[in-house]
C-alpha positions in Angstrom: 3.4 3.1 -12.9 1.0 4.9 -10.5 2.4 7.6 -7.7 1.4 6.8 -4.2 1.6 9.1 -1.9 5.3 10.4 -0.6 4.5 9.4 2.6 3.8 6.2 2.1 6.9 5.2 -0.4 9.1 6.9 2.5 7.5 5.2 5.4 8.0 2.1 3.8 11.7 2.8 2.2 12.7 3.0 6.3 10.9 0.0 7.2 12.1 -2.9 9.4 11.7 -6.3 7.9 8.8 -7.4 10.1 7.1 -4.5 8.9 8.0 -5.4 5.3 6.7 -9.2 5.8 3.3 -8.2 7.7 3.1 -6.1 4.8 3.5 -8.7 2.2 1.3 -11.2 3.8 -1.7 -8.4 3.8 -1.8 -8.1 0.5 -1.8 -11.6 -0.3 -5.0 -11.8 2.2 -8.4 -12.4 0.1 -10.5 -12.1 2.5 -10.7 -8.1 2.7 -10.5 -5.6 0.4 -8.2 -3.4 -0.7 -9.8 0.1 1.6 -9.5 -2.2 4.3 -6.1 -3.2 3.0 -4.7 0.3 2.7 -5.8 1.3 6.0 -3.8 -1.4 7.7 -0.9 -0.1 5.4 -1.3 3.3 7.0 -1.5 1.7 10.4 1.5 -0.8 10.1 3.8 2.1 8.5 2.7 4.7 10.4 1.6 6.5 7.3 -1.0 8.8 6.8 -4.2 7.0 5.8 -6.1 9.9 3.9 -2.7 10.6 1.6 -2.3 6.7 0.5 -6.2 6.4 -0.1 -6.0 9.3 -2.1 -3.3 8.4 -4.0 -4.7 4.9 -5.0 -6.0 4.3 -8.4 -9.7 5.2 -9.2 -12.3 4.4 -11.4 -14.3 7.5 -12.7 -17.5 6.9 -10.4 -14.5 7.1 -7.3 -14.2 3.5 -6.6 -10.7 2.3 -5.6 -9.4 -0.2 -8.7 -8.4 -3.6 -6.7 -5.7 -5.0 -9.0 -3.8 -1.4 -9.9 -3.4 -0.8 -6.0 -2.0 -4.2 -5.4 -0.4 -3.9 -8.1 1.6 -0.3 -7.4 1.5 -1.5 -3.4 3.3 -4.8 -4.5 5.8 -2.6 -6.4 6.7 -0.4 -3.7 7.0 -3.0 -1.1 9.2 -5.3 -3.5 12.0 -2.4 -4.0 12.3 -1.9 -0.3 12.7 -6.1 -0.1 15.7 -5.8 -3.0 17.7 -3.5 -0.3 
């Protein structure tokens, strides 16, 4: 499983649950891609922006992998949704 930053997992472990569903719908939008995506994160959590992006999965020429960061975003947001 891939590490995003501290900040982020924190910020969303003490999230409210309007937080947690604006959340979830993001990710399921299509329509923008997952930089775009990640910066709304930092924005909706209050998170910082640089940390998470940093902390994202990359390919080797520095791209940001789509799937793996939905993927490890999806997985962070779902164990805050079990509490």
């Amino acid at each position: 499983m891939i590490q995003l930053s501290t900040d982020f997992r924190a910020k969303v472990d003490n999230c409210d649950d309007v937080q947690l569903d604006l959340a979830f719908a993001l990710l399921k939008y299509k329509e923008i891609g997952i930089l775009r995506k990640a910066k709304c994160f930092a924005f909706i959590f209050g998170a910082d922006e640089y940390e998470l992006i940093e902390s994202l999965p990359k390919a080797t020429d520095g791209r940001i992998l789509d799937k793996s960061s939905r993927t490890s975003i999806h997985d962070v947001l779902l164990e805050r949704a079990k509490r």
